[in-house]
C-alpha positions in Angstrom: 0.0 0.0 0.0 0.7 3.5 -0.8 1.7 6.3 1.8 -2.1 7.3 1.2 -5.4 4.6 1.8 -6.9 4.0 -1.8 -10.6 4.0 -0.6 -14.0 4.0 -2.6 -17.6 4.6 -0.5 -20.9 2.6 -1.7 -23.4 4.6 -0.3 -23.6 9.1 0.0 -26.9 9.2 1.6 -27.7 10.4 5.1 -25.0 8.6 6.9 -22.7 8.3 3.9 -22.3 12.2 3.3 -20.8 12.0 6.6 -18.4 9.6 6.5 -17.4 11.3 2.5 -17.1 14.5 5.2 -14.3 12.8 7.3 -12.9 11.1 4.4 -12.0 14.2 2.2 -9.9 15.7 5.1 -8.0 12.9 5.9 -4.3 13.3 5.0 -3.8 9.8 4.7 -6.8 9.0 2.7 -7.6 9.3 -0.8 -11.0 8.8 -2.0 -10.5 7.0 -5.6 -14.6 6.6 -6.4 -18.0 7.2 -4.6 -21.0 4.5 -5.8 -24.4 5.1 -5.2 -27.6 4.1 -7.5 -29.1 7.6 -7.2 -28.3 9.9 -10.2 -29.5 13.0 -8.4 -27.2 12.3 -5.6 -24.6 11.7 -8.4 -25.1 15.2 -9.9 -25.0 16.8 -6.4 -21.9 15.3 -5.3 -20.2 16.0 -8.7 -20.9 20.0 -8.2 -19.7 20.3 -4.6 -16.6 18.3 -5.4 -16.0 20.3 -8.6 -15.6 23.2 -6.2 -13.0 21.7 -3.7 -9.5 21.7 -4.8 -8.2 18.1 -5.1 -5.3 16.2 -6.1 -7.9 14.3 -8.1 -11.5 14.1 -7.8 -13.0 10.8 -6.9 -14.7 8.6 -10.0 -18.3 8.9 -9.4 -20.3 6.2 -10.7 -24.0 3.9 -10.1 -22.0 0.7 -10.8 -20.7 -0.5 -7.3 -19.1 -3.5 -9.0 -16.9 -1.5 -11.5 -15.9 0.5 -8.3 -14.4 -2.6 -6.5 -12.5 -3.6 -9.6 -10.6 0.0 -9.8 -6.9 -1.1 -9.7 -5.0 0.1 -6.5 -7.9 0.6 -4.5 -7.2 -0.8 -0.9 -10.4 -0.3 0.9 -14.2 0.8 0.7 -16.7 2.1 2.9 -20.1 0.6 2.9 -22.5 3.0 4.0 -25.5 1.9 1.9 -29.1 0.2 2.9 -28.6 -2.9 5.3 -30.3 -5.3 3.1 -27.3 -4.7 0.8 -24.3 -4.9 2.9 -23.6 -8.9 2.7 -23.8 -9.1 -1.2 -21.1 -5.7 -1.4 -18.8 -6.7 1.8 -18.7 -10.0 0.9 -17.6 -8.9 -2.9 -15.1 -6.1 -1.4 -13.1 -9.1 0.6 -13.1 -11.6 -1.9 -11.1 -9.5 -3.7 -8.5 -8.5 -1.1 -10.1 -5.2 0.3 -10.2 -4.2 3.9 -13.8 -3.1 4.5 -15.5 -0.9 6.8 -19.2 -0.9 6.9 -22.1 0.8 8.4 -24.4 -1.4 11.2 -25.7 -3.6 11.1 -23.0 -5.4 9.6 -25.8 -7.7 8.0 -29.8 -8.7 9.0 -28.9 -12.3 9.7 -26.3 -14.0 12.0 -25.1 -16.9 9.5 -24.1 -14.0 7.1 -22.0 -12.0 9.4 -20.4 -14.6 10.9 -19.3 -15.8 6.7 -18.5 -12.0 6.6 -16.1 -12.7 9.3 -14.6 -15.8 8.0 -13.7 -14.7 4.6 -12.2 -11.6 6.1 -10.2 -13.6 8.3 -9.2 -16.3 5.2 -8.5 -13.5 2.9 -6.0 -11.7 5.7 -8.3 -8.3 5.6 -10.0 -6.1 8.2 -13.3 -6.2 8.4 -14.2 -3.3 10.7 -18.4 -2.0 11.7 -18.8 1.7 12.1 -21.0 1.2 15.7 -19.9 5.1 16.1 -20.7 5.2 20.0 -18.0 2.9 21.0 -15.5 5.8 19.8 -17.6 8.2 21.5 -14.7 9.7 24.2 -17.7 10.1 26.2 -18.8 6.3 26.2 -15.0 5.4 27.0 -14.8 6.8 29.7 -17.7 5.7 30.9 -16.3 2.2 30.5 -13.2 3.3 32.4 -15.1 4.2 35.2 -17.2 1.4 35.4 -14.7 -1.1 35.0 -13.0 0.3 38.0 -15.7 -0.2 39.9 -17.1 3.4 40.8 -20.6 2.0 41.2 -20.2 -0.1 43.2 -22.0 -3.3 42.4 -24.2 -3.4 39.0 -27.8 -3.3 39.2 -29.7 -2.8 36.7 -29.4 0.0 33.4 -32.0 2.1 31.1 -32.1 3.9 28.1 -34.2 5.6 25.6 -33.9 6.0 22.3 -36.8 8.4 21.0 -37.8 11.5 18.3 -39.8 11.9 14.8 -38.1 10.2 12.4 -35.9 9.8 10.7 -38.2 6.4 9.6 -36.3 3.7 7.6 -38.3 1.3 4.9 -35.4 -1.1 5.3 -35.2 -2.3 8.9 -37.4 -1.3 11.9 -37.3 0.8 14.9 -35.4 -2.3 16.9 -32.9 -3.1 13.7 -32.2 0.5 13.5 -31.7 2.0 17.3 -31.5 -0.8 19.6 -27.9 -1.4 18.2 -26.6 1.7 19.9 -27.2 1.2 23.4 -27.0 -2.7 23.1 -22.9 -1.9 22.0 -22.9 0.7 25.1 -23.9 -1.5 27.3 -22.1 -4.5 26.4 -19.5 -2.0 26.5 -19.4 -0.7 29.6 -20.2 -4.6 31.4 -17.6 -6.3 29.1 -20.8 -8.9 28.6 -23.0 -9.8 26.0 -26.5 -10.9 26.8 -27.5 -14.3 28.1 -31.5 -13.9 27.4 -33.7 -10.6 25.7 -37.1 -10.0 25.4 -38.8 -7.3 23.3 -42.2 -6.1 22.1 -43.0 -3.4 18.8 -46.0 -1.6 17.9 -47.1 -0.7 14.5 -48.4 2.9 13.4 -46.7 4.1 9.8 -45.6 1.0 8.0 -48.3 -1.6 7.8 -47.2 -3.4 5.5 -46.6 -7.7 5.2 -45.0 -7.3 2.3 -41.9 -5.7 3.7 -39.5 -8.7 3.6 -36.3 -8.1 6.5 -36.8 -7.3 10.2 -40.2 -7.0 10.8 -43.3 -8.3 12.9 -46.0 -10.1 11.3 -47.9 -7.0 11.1 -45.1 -4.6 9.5 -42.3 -2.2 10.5 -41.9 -1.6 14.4 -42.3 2.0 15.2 -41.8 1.4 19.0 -39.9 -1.1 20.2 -39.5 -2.1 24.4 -36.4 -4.0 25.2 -35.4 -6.0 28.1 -31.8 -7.4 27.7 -30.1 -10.2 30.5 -26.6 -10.6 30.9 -24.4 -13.2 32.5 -23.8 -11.6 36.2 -27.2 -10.8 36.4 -27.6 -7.3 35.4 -30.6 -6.3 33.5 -31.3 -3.5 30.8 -34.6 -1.9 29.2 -34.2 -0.1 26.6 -37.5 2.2 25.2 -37.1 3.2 21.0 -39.1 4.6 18.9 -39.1 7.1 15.3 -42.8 8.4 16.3 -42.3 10.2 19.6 -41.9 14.0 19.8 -39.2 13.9 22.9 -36.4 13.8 21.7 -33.6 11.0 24.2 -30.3 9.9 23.5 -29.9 8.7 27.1 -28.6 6.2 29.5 -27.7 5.1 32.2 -26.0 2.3 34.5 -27.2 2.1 38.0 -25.0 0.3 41.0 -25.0 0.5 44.9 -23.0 3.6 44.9 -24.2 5.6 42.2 -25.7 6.1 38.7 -23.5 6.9 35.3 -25.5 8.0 33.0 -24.8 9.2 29.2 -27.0 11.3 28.1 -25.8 12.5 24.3 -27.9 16.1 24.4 -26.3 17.4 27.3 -23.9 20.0 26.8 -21.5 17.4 29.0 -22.6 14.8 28.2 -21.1 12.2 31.2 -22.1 13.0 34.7 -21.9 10.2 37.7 -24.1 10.7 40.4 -23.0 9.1 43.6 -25.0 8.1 46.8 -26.6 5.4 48.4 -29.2 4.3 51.1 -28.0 4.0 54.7 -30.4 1.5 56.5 -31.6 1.3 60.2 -34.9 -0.3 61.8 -35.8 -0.7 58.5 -36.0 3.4 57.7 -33.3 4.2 54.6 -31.9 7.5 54.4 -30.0 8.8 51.4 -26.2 9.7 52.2 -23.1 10.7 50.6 -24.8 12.3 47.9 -23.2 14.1 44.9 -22.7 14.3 41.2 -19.6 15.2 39.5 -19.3 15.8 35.2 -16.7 13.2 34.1 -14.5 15.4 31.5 -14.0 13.7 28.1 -11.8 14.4 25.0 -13.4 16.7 22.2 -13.3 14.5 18.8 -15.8 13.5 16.5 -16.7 10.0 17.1 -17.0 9.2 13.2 -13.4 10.9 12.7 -12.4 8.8 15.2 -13.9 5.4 13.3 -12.6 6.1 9.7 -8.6 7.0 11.8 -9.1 3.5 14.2 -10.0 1.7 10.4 -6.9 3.6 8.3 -4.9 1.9 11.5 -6.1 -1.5 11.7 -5.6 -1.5 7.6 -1.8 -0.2 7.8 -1.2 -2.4 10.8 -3.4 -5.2 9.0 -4.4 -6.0 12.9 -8.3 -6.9 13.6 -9.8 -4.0 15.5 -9.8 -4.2 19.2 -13.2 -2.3 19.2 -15.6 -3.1 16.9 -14.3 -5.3 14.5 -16.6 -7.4 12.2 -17.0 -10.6 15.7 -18.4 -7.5 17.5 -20.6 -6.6 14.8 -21.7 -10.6 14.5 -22.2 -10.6 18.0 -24.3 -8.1 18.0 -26.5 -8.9 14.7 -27.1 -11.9 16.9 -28.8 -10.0 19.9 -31.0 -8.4 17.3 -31.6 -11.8 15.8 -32.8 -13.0 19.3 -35.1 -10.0 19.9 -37.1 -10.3 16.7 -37.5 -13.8 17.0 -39.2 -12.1 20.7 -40.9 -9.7 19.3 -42.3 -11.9 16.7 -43.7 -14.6 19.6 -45.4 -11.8 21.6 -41.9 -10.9 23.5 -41.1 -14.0 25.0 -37.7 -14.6 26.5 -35.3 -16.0 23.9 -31.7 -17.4 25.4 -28.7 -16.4 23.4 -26.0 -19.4 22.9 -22.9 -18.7 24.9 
C-alpha cells in the first residue's frame, strides 16, 4: 500500500455524506470513487466536489461492481441500505479489500459470521462503524465502570426516541437498539444471556416488507429487556414516532448512577450516593454528582482514523471489529425472534 489509503464509498446518503465528510480531510486518505444508484445524488456530489481543490477528484459512478474492480484501491466504505451490505462486503473481501461498513453489519447472524470468516481467510480487516463505542464520552464511561465506581451493578435504562428519521429497510429495533445494546455491552464487558422485546405498528403496515419485521409490518416502538451473564438487567424504550427527543442512559449500582445522556452539553455526569439502612428506615447519604470530563473528537473521525490503523497495521480491531458486529446482529436476531412470539424470553447461545 501506498503512503495514502486508496478508498472508494458505496453509499452518500444520510450517513454516507458524513463519512465522504471525514474522508475528504484525511491526509492519509484518498477517496479514488463514490458508488451510489441515485443519479440525483450523483449530480449533487459532482458540483460540490468540482468546487474543492483536489489532487484528483474521486470517479463517481452507479455501478458499485466497477468501483471494486478499480486497480490500487485498498479499501471501501459501505454506508448503503442494510439489506445490501452482505452481497457488497462479501464482494469487497473476496477480492482482497479491507472493509469498513455501516451497522448492522448484516440482517442475519449466519451471514455475518461468513463475513467474518472470509475476512479472516483472505487476511483483511473487516471493521463495523458502531460510532458510539468511539464516542470519548462512552469510553470513559467504560473506564469508570470497570474500576468499579458504582459499586455493584444493578440494573441499566435507556431511551432512544424522536420523529423520524423512519427507515423502509429495517425497523425501529434493527435501526436503534444497536446503539445502546454496544454501550452496554461496552461498559459490562458482557454480551446478553437472554432478551425479550415487544413493537408496535403505526406508519408502515405493510406484510409485504421482507427483513426485520413483525407479522404486522415495521416496528415503530420497540420495548427492550436485555439479561446478561452476572445478572444485570437493561430496558431499553425506541421509537421514530415520539416528539421527545432522548439519546440517554444510564447504568445504576449501589454507589451511584452513570448516565450518558448524548444532548447534554456534558454529556457524562456520575451521580454518587446510596441508602444508609436502620430499623428498617433508609436514608440517602453521601450524595453528589460530579461531570466526568471527556476528550473533544468527533466520534466518526475517530472510526474512519481507528480503520486507516487497523488497515496499515493489517491488525483486527480491538473495538468493533466485524465478531463485535456478529455478536451483536445476533442480539437483534434473538429479539425479533421475541418480538415476533409476543416478546417471549429468547436465550442467546454462549
Amino acid at each position: 500500500m501506498g503512503e495514502k489509503m486508496n478508498v472508494a464509498l458505496l453509499g452518500v446518503g444520510r450517513w454516507g455524506t458524513h463519512l465522504l465528510r471525514n474522508l475528504l480531510t484525511d491526509p492519509q486518505t484518498r477517496v479514488m470513487a463514490i458508488a451510489d444508484p441515485c443519479s440525483d445524488r450523483l449530480s449533487a456530489l459532482a458540483t460540490t466536489l468540482s468546487c474543492r481543490s483536489t489532487e484528483q477528484e474521486p470517479l463517481l459512478s452507479s455501478d458499485w461492481q466497477s468501483v471494486l474492480n478499480l486497480p490500487d484501491l485498498d479499501a471501501v466504505i459501505v454506508a448503503t441500505p442494510a439489506v445490501t451490505h452482505y452481497s457488497l462486503i462479501r464482494s469487497a473481501l473476496e477480492q482482497g479489500l479491507h472493509v469498513l461498513a455501516e451497522k448492522p453489519l448484516t440482517l442475519t447472524v449466519s451471514e455475518a459470521q461468513e463475513l467474518c470468516q472470509i475476512a479472516l481467510q483472505q487476511q483483511c480487516q473487516l471493521v463495523v462503524d458502531h460510532t458510539y463505542l468511539f464516542h470519548p464520552a462512552i469510553q470513559r464511561g467504560r473506564r469508570a465502570v470497570q474500576a468499579g465506581q458504582l459499586g455493584d451493578l444493578r440494573y441499566g435504562y435507556a431511551a432512544r426516541t424522536h420523529l423520524g428519521p423512519v427507515r423502509y429497510d429495517v425497523d425501529a429495533l434493527w435501526d436503534l437498539a444497536i446503539h445502546d445494546i454496544a454501550i452496554f455491552n461496552n461498559w459490562l464487558n458482557q454480551t446478553p444471556v437472554q432478551v425479550q422485546a415487544q413493537g408496535s405498528v403505526w406508519l408502515q403496515l405493510d406484510t409485504s416488507l421482507p427483513i426485520a419485521t413483525t407479522s404486522t409490518g415495521l416496528s415503530d416502538l420497540v420495548w427492550v429487556r436485555l439479561t446478561y451473564p452476572s445478572g444485570f438487567q437493561a430496558t431499553i424504550h425506541l421509537c421514530w414516532a415520539n416528539a421527545d427527543k432522548q439519546r440517554r442512559l444510564s447504568i445504576v449500582g449501589s454507589r451511584g448512577t452513570l448516565t450518558f445522556d448524548e444532548l447534554a452539553p456534558t454529556p457524562l455526569t456520575l451521580f454518587q450516593g446510596r441508602l444508609e439502612g436502620t430499623d428498617r428506615l433508609f436514608t440517602p447519604v453521601d450524595q453528589h454528582h460530579r461531570i466526568l470530563e471527556c476528550e473533544t473528537i468527533e466520534p466518526l473521525q475517530a472510526v474512519c482514523a481507528h480503520f486507516l490503523n487497523c488497515v496499515q497495521a493489517n491488525s483486527p480491531s480491538q473495538i468493533s471489529s466485524g465478531w463485535v458486529g456478529a455478536e451483536l446482529v445476533a442480539v437483534l436476531a434473538a429479539l425479533t425472534q421475541s418480538m415476533e412470539q409476543g416478546g417471549v424470553p429468547v436465550d442467546l447461545l454462549p
